[in-house]
C-alpha positions in Angstrom: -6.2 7.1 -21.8 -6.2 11.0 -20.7 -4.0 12.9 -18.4 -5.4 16.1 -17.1 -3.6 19.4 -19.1 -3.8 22.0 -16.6 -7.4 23.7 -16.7 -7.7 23.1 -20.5 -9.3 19.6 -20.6 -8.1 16.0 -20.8 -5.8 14.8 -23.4 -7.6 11.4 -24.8 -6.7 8.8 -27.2 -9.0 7.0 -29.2 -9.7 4.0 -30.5 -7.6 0.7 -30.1 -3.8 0.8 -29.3 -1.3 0.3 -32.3 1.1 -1.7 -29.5 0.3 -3.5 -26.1 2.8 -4.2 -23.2 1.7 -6.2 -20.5 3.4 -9.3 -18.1 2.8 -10.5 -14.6 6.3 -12.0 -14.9 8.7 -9.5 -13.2 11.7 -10.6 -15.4 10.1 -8.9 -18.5 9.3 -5.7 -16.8 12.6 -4.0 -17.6 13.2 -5.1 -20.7 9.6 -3.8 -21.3 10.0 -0.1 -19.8 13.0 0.1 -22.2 10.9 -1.0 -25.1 7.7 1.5 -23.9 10.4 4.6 -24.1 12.0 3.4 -27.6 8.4 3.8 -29.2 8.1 7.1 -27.5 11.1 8.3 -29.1 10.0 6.8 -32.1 6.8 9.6 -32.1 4.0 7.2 -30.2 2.3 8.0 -27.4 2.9 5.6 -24.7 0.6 5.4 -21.8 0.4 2.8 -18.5 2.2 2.0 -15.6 3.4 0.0 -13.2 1.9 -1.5 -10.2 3.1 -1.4 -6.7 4.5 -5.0 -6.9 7.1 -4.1 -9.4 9.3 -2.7 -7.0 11.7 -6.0 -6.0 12.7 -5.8 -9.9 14.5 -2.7 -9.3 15.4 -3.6 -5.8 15.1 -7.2 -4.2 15.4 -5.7 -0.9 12.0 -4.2 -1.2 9.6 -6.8 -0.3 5.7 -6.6 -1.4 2.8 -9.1 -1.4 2.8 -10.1 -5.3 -0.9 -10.0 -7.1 -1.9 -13.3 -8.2 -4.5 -12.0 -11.1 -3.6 -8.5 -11.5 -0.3 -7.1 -14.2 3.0 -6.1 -12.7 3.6 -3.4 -16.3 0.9 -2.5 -18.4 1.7 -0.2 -21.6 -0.7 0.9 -24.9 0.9 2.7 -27.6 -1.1 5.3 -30.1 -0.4 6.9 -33.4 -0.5 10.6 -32.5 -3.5 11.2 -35.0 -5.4 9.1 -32.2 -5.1 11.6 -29.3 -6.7 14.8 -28.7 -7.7 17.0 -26.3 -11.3 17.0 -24.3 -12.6 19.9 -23.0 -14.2 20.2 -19.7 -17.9 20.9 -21.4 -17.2 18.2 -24.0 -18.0 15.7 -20.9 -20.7 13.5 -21.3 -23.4 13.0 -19.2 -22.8 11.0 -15.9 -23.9 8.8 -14.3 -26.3 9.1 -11.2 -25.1 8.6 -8.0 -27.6 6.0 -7.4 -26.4 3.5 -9.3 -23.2 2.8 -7.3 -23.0 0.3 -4.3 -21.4 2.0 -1.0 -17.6 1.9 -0.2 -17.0 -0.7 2.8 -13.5 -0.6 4.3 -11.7 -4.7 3.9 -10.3 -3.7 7.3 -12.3 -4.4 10.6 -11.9 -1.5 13.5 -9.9 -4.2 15.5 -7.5 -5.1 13.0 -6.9 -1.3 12.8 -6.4 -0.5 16.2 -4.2 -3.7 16.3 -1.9 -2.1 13.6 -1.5 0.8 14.9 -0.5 -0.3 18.1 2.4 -2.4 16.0 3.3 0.9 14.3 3.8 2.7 17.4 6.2 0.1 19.0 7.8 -0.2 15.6 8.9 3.7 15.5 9.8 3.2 19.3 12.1 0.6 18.5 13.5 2.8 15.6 12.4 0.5 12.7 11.2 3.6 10.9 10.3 7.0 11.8 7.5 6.8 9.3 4.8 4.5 7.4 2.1 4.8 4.7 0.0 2.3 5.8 -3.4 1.7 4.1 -6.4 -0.5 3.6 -8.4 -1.3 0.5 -12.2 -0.1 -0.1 -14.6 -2.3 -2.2 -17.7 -1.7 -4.0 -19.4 -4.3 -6.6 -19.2 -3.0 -9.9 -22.3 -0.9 -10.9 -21.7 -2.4 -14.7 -21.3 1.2 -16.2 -18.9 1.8 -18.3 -15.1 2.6 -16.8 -14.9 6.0 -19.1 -18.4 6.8 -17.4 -17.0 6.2 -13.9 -13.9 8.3 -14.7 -15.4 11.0 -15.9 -18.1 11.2 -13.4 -15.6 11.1 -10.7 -13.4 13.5 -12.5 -16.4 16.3 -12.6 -16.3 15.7 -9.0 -12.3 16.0 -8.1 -10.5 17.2 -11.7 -7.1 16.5 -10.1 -4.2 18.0 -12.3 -2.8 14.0 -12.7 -5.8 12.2 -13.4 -5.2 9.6 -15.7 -7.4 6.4 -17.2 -6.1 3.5 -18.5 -8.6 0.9 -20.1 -6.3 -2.2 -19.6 -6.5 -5.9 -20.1 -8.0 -7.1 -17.4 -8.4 -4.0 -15.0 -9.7 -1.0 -15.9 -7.6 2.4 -14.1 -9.6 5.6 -12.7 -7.1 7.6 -11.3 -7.5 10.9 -9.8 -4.7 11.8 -8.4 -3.0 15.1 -7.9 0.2 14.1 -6.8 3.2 14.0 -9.5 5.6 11.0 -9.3 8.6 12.3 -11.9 8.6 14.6 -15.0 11.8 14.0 -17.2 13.0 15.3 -20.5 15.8 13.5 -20.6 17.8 16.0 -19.2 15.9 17.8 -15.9 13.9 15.4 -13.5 11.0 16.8 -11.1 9.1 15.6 -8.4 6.8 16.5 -6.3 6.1 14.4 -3.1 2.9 15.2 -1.5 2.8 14.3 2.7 0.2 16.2 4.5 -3.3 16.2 4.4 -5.9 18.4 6.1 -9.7 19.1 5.5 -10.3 22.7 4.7 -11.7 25.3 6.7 -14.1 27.5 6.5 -13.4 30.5 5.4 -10.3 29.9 4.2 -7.9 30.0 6.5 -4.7 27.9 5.6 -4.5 25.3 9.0 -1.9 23.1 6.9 0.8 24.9 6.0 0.6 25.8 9.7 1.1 22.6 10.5 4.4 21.3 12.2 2.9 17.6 12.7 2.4 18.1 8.6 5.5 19.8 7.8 7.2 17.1 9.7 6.0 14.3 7.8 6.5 16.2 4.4 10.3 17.3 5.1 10.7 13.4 6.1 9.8 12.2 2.2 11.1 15.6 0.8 15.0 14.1 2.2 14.0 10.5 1.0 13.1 11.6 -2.2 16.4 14.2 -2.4 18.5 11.0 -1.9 16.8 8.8 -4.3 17.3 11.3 -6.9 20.8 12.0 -6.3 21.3 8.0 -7.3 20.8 9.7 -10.9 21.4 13.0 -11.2 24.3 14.9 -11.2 26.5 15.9 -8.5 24.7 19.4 -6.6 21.9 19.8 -9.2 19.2 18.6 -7.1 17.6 21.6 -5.4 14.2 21.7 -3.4 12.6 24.4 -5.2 9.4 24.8 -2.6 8.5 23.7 1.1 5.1 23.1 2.2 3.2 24.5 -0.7 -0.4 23.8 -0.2 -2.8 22.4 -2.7 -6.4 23.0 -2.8 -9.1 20.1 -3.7 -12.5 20.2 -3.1 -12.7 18.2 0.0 -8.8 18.4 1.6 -6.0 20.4 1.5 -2.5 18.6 0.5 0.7 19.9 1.6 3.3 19.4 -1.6 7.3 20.2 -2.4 9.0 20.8 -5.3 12.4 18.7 -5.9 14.4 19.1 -9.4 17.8 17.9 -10.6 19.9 17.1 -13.5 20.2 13.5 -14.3 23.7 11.8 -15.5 24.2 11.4 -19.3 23.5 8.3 -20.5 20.5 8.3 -17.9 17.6 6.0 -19.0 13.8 5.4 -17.8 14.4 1.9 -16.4 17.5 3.7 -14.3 14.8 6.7 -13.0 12.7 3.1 -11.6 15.6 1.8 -9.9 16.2 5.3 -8.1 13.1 6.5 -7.6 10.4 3.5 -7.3 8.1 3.4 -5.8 7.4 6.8 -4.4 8.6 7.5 -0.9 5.5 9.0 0.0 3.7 6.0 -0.4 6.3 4.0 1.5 7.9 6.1 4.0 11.2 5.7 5.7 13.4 4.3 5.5 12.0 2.8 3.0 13.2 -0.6 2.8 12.3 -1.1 6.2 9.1 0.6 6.0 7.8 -1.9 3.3 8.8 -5.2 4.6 6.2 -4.1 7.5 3.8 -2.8 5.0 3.7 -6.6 3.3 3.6 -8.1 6.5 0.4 -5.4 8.0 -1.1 -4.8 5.0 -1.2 -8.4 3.7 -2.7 -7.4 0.4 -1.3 -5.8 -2.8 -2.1 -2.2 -3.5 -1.8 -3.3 -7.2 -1.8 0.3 -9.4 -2.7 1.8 -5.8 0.9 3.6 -4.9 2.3 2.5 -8.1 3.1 5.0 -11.2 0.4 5.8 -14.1 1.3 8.0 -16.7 2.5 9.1 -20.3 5.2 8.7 -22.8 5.2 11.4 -25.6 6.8 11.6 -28.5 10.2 12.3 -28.7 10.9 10.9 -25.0 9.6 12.9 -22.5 7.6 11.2 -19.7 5.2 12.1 -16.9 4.2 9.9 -13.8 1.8 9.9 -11.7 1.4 8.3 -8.2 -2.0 6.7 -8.0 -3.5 7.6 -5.1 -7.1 8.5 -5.3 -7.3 5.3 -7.7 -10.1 3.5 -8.4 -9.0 0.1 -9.9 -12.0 -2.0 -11.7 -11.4 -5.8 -12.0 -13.9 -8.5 -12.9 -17.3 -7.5 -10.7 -15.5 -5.1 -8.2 -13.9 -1.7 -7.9 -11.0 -1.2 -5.3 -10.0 2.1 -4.1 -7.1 2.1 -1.7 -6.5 4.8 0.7 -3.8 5.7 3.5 -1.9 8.0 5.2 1.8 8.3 6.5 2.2 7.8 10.3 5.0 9.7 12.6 5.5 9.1 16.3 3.4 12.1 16.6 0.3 10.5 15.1 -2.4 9.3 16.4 -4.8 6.4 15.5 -8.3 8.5 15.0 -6.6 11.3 13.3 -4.8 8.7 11.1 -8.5 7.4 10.5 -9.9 11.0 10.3 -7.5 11.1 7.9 -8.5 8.2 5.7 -11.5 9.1 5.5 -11.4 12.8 4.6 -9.1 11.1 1.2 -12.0 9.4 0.7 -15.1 12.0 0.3 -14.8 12.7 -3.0 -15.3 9.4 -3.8 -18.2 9.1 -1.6 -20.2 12.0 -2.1 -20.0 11.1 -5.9 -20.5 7.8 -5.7 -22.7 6.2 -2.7 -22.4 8.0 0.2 -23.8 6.7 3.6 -24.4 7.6 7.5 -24.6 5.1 10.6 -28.0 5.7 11.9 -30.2 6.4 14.9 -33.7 6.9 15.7 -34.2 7.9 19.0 -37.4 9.2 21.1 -37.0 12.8 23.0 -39.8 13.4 25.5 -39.8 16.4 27.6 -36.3 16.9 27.6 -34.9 13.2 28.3 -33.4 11.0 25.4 -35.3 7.3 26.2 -33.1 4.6 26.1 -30.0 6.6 25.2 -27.4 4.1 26.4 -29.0 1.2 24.2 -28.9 3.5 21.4 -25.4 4.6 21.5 -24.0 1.1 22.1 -25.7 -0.2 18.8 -24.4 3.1 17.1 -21.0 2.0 18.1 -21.2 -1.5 17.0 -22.6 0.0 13.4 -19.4 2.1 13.4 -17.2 -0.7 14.2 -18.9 -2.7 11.5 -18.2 0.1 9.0 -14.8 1.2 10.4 -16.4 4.6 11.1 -15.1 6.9 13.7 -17.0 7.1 16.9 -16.4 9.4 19.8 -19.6 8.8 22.3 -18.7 11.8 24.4 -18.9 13.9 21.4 -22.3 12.5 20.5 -23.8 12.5 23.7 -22.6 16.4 24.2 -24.5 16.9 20.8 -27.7 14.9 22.1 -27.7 16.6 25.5 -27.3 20.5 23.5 -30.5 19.2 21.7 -32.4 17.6 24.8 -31.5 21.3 26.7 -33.3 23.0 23.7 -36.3 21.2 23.9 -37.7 20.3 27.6 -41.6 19.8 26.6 -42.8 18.0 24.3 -42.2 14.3 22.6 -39.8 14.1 19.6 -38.4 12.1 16.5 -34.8 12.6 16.5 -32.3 11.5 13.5 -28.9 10.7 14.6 -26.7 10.9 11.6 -22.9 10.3 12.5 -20.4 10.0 9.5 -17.5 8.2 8.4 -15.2 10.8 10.4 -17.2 10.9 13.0 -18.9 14.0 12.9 -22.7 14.1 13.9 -25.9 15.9 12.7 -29.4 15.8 14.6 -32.6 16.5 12.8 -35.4 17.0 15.1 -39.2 16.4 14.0 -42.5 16.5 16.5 -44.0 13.4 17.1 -47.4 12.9 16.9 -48.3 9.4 18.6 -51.8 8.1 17.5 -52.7 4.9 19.3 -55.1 3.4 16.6 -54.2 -0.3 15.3 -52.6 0.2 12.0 -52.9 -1.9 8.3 -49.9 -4.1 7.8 -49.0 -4.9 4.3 -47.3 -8.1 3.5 -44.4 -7.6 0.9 -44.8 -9.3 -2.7 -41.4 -10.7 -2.3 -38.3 -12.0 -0.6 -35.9 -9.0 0.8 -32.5 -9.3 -0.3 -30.5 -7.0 1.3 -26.6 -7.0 2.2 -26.6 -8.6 5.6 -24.3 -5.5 7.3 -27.2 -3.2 6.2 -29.9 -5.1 7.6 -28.3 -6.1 11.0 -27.0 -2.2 11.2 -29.2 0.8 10.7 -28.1 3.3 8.1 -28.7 5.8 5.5 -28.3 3.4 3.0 -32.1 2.0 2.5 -32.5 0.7 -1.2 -34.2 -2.1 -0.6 -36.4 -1.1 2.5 -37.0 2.3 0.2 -38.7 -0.8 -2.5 -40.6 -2.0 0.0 -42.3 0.5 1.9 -43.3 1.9 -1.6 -45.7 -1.1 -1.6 -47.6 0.2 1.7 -50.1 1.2 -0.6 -51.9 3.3 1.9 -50.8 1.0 5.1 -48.7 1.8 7.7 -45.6 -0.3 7.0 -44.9 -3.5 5.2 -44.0 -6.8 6.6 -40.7 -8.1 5.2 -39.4 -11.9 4.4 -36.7 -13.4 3.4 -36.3 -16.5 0.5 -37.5 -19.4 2.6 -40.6 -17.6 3.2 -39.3 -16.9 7.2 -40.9 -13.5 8.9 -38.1 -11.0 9.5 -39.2 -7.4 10.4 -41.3 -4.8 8.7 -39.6 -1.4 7.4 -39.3 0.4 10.6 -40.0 -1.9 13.2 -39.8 -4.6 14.4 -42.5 -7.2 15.0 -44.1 -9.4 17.8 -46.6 -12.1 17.6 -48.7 -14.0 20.1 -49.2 -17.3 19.6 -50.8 -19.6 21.7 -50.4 -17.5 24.5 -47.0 -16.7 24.0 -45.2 -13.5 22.5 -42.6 -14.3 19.8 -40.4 -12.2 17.4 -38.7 -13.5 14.6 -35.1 -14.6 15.1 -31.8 -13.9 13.6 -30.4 -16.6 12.2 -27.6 -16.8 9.7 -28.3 -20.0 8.5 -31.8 -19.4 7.5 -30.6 -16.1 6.1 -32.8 -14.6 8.1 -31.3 -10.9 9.2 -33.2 -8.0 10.5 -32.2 -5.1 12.5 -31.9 -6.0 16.6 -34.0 -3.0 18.1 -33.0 -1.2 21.0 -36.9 -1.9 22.0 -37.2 -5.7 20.9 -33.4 -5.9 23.0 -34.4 -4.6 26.4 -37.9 -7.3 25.8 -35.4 -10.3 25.4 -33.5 -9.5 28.0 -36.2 -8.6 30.1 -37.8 -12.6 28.9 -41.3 -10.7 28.0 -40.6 -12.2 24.5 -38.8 -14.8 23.0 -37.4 -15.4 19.4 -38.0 -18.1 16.9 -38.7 -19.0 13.4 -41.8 -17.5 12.1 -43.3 -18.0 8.2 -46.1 -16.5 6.8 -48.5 -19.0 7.4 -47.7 -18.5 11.2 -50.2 -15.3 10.2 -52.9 -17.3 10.5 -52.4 -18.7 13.8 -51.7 -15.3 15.3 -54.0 -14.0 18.1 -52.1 -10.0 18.3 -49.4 -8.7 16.3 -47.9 -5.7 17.2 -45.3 -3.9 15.6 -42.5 -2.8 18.4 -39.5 -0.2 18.4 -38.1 2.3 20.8 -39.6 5.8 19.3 -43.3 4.6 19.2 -43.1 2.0 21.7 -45.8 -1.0 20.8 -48.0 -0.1 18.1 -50.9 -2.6 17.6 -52.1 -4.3 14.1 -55.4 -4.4 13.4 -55.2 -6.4 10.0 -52.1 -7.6 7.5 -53.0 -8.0 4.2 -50.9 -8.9 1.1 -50.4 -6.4 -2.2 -54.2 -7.9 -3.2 -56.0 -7.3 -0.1 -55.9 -11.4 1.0 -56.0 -10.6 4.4 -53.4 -13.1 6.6 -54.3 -12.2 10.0 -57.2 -9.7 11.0 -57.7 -8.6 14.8 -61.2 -8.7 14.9 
C-alpha cells in the first residue's frame, strides 16, 4: 500500500498482510469496517476501501449497479515493522511510455450527447440541480507490474492522496488529490473538491474566478455540511475555506475545507452511513442524483468514486475519494473519469472537461491524436471538405472533441501564410479538441516507385486501421521493412491485400481498376482514403477481394492518396527480392 505524506515520500508497507478483509456480499461489509478499525486500535495498520457499490448498506435508498466480479470492502492489515517511508528519489525506474495500449472512452459520442440531453431535462424538471456523471476508459493490461504502473504514474501526478492497494483480484492505482474524511475519533475533516479548470499560462488564477465553478463547489460544500451534521455535534461544523485552489500539473481543482466535532460514542461504520459516498461524486440531492447515475451510467464505477485509504494505529483514519483511479483487473485497466453538471453546463465543456482529468494519464501512458494529411498547393487546401468529414467521424469514434469551424479557421491562417508553393500538411487535433498544423514542402517526383511486400499478416486494432491517428505501432513495424522501397504492402491473416503504409492501393486487372475492400468478415480493415473515396464514388474504381497471388495477374498498380495523388509502381517485391508483379 502507500499513501502520499506531504512532499516527504510515500509511506509503504511490505511484504504480505498479517490480516485480509474482503466480501462481495454487502451483509458483511459493516460488520467488516468495525472489525478493520478494532485492529487499528489494536496498533496495525489497516489499509483498503470500499467501492462505489457499498453505498445501499448504509442507505437502501441509494441505488447503484452492483459489480458482478469485483469486491464491495477490501482491507489488508500490517505489523507496523512492515511499513516505511519511500522517498521520492528511492523510485525505481519506470516504465516507458511505449509499452502501454491507448485509453479508449466505453462511451460512443452519441450516447453522450444523448445523456446529456437527459440531464438537462432532468435539472429542468427539478430532479437535481446537479450530477457527476462519468464514463469508464479501458486500456489492455501492458503485463507490468501494478507497483511499476503506480509509481510511473505517480512521477507524473504525485497527488497528496495517492494510495495503491495490491488486492485480491484487482489491483488499485489511485492518484487522487481529493480527501474524503480525516478522523481522530474526535474532529472530522473533509475536503470536497468541485471545480476543475486547465491552467493558464502564466499563472493567472481563472478558477477561483469562476462563478460557474464556485457554484458547483458551494452546491457539495452544503451537501457535505449536512451529511456531517448527521454525526457531529450540534454547531461544531464550520467551513474553514471557500474555493481554495489546488495546483496539479495538468488542471487546476477548486477545494473547501469542512470540520466538525463528531458525537461521543461515534464509530467508523456511523462516519459511512453519514458521509458515503462522497457528494462530490454524486451530486445533489444525492439520492436522487444516483438513481439516475445507475440508470445513465449503466456500469459500476467499482473503487472509482468509492473511498481508499488508511487505518493507523491507535484509530485514526484517512480516506480518500478515488478519482484519478486506475483499477487493474484480469487483462484490463479501467480508469473512470467525470465531472459534476449544473444547469449552467454545457455538453463540450463537460467533455472538455473530462478530458483535461485525463492528461496525466495520457501523456504518461499512451497518448494519441486524430490525424490528417492534407495537400496545400498555392494557397488552397485540396479536398478539404473530405478531409474534415473523416476527421470528424475519427473523433466521434474516439469521443474526441471536434469543433470544424475552429479547425477550418486554423487551416485557412495556414493556407493565408503560404499562397505559392505545394505542401505536406499534419493536422493533429486532440482529445479536447485543440489543433496543431505542421507544415513540410513537398517535393513530388513522378518516377514509379519499389513496393515491398510485408513478411507478415497486420494485426492492428480495427478503430486504428479504419481511422487515421498518431497511434502507428504496427504500421511503424512495417514500413521499417521498406528496406530501401518506397512503402510496404500490407495483408491481413487470410492472405487478403489491404493497403500499404501510407496509401492506399489500386490494381488493374483485366482491364479493370480494383482496390481492396473493407470487409469485416474477412478481417480485412484499411484506412478509406479521402482519394480512393471521391474514385468510388466517382465509379473510376471498384472494390473487391484481392490476395497476393492477384500480384501476378496485375497489369499496373498504383499506389493512390490525396497528398500525392497516383503514384505508379514499377516493381513489388517481397523481404527477399521474389518479385510478385514487375511493370516492365
Amino acid at each position: 500500500m502507500t499513501q502520499a505524506e506531504g512532499d516527504d515520500g510515500l509511506c509503504v508497507a511490505h511484504g504480505k498482510p498479517v490480516r485480509v478483509l474482503s466480501t462481495f456480499d454487502a451483509n458483511e461489509v459493516r460488520g467488516m469496517i468495525e472489525q478493520a478499525h478494532e485492529w487499528s486500535k489494536q496498533g496495525l495498520y489497516v489499509v483498503g476501501g470500499l467501492s462505489y457499490e457499498a453505498a445501499p448498506v448504509f442507505d437502501a435508498a441509494l441505488p447503484v449497479c452492483m459489480p458482478h466480479n469485483f469486491p464491495l470492502l477490501e482491507f489488508h492489515a500490517f505489523e507496523p515493522n512492515q511499513v516505511s517511508v519511500l522517498g521520492k528519489s528511492q523510485l525505481q525506474q519506470l516504465p516507458s511510455a511505449s509499452k502501454f495500449m491507448p485509453w479508449l472512452d466505453q462511451q460512443t459520442a452519441q450516447r453522450y450527447q444523448e445523456t446529456y440531453k437527459q440531464v438537462r431535462q432532468a435539472i429542468e424538471a427539478g430532479e437535481f440541480y446537479q450530477i457527476n456523471l462519468t464514463t469508464r476508459l479501458k486500456a489492455a493490461n501492458p503485463r507490468l507490474d501494478a507497483w511499476a504502473v503506480f509509481q510511473h504514474l505517480y512521477a507524473s501526478q504525485s497527488a497528496p492522496q495517492s494510495f495503491f492497494l495490491r488486492g485480491s483480484v484487482f489491483n488499485a492505482i489511485s492518484l487522487s488529490p481529493e480527501l474524503f474524511f480525516r478522523w481522530d475519533g474526535n474532529e472530522l475533516q473533509t475536503a470536497p473538491m468541485k471545480g476543475t479548470r486547465r491552467p493558464v499560462l502564466g499563472g493567472l488564477d481563472v478558477l477561483s474566478d469562476s462563478e460557474k465553478d464556485r457554484a458547483e463547489n458551494v452546491m457539495i460544500v452544503d451537501l457535505l455540511r449536512n451529511d456531517m451534521a448527521k454525526v457531529c455535534q450540534p454547531k461544531s461544523v464550520q467551513v474553514r475555506s471557500l474555493f481554495d485552489v489546488m495546483h496539479l500539473p495538468t488542471v487546476d481543482q477548486m477545494t473547501s475545507s469542512i470540520s466538525g466535532r463528531t458525537l461521543p460514542g461515534t464509530t467508523l461504520v456511523d462516519l459511512f452511513e453519514a458521509l458515503f459516498p462522497c457528494g462530490s461524486v454524486t451530486g445533489a440531492p444525492k439520492s436522487q442524483a444516483m438513481l439516475r447515475i445507475a440508470q445513465w451510467e449503466q456500469a459500476p464505477r467499482k473503487l472509482y468514486c468509492g473511498a481508499l485509504g488508511v487505518l493507523s494505529p491507535g484509530g485514526g483514519v484517512q480516506f480518500n475519494v478515488p478519482i484519478r483511479t486506475v483499477i487493474e483487473q484480469a487483462d484490463e485497466l479501467e480508469y473512470g473519469v467525470g465531472s459534476g453538471i449544473t444547469w449552467y453546463s454545457t455538453a463540450s465543456d463537460e467533455k472538455k472537461e473530462w478530458w483535461q482529468k485525463t492528461t496525466f494519464l495520457r501523456e504518461a501512458t499512451c497518448d494519441f491524436q486524430v490525424l490528417e494529411t492534407l495537400r496545400l498547393e498555392n494557397g488552397k487546401w485540396i479536398h478539404l471538405d473530405d478531409h474534415l468529414e473523416r476527421m470528424e467521424g475519427a473523433a466521434k469514434q474516439f469521443s474526441f472533441l471536434f469543433d470544424e469551424q475552429r479547425v477550418r479557421l486554423n487551416l485557412d491562417a495556414v493556407a493565408h501564410k503560404h499562397t505559392h508553393g505545394v505542401f505536406r500538411a499534419r493536422c493533429l487535433l486532440d482529445a479536447c479538441g485543440d489543433t496543431r498544423i505542421e507544415l513540410h514542402e513537398l517535393e513530388q517526383d513522378l518516377t514509379p516507385v519499389l513496393l515491398r511486400l510485408a513478411n507478415s499478416a497486420m494485426q492492428g486494432k480495427p478503430e486504428f486501421v479504419l481511422h487515421k491517428t498518431t497511434y502507428r505501432p504496427e504500421y511503424e513495424y512495417f514500413q521499417n521493412q521498406a528496406n530501401g522501397a518506397f512503402d510496404v504492402l500490407l495483408f491481413n491473416s487470410q492472405g487478403l491485400l489491404t493497403e500499404t503504409c501510407r496509401c492506399n492501393v489500386v490494381f488493374k486487372i483485366d482491364g479493370e481498376w480494383l482496390t481492396p475492400q473493407i470487409c469485416e468478415s474477412a478481417g480485412t480493415y484499411l484506412l478509406p482514403g479521402v482519394l480512393r473515396a471521391r474514385l468510388l464514388r466517382e465509379n473510376t474504381i471498384r472494390q473487391t477481394t484481392l490476395n497476393v497471388q492477384d500480384l501476378q495477374r496485375a497489369e499496373e498498380v498504383w499506389l493512390i492518396n490525396s497528398l500525392r495523388g497516383w503514384v505508379p509502381v514499377a516493381k513489388v517485391v517481397d523481404v527477399h527480392d521474389k518479385v510478385f508483379f514487375s511493370a516492365n
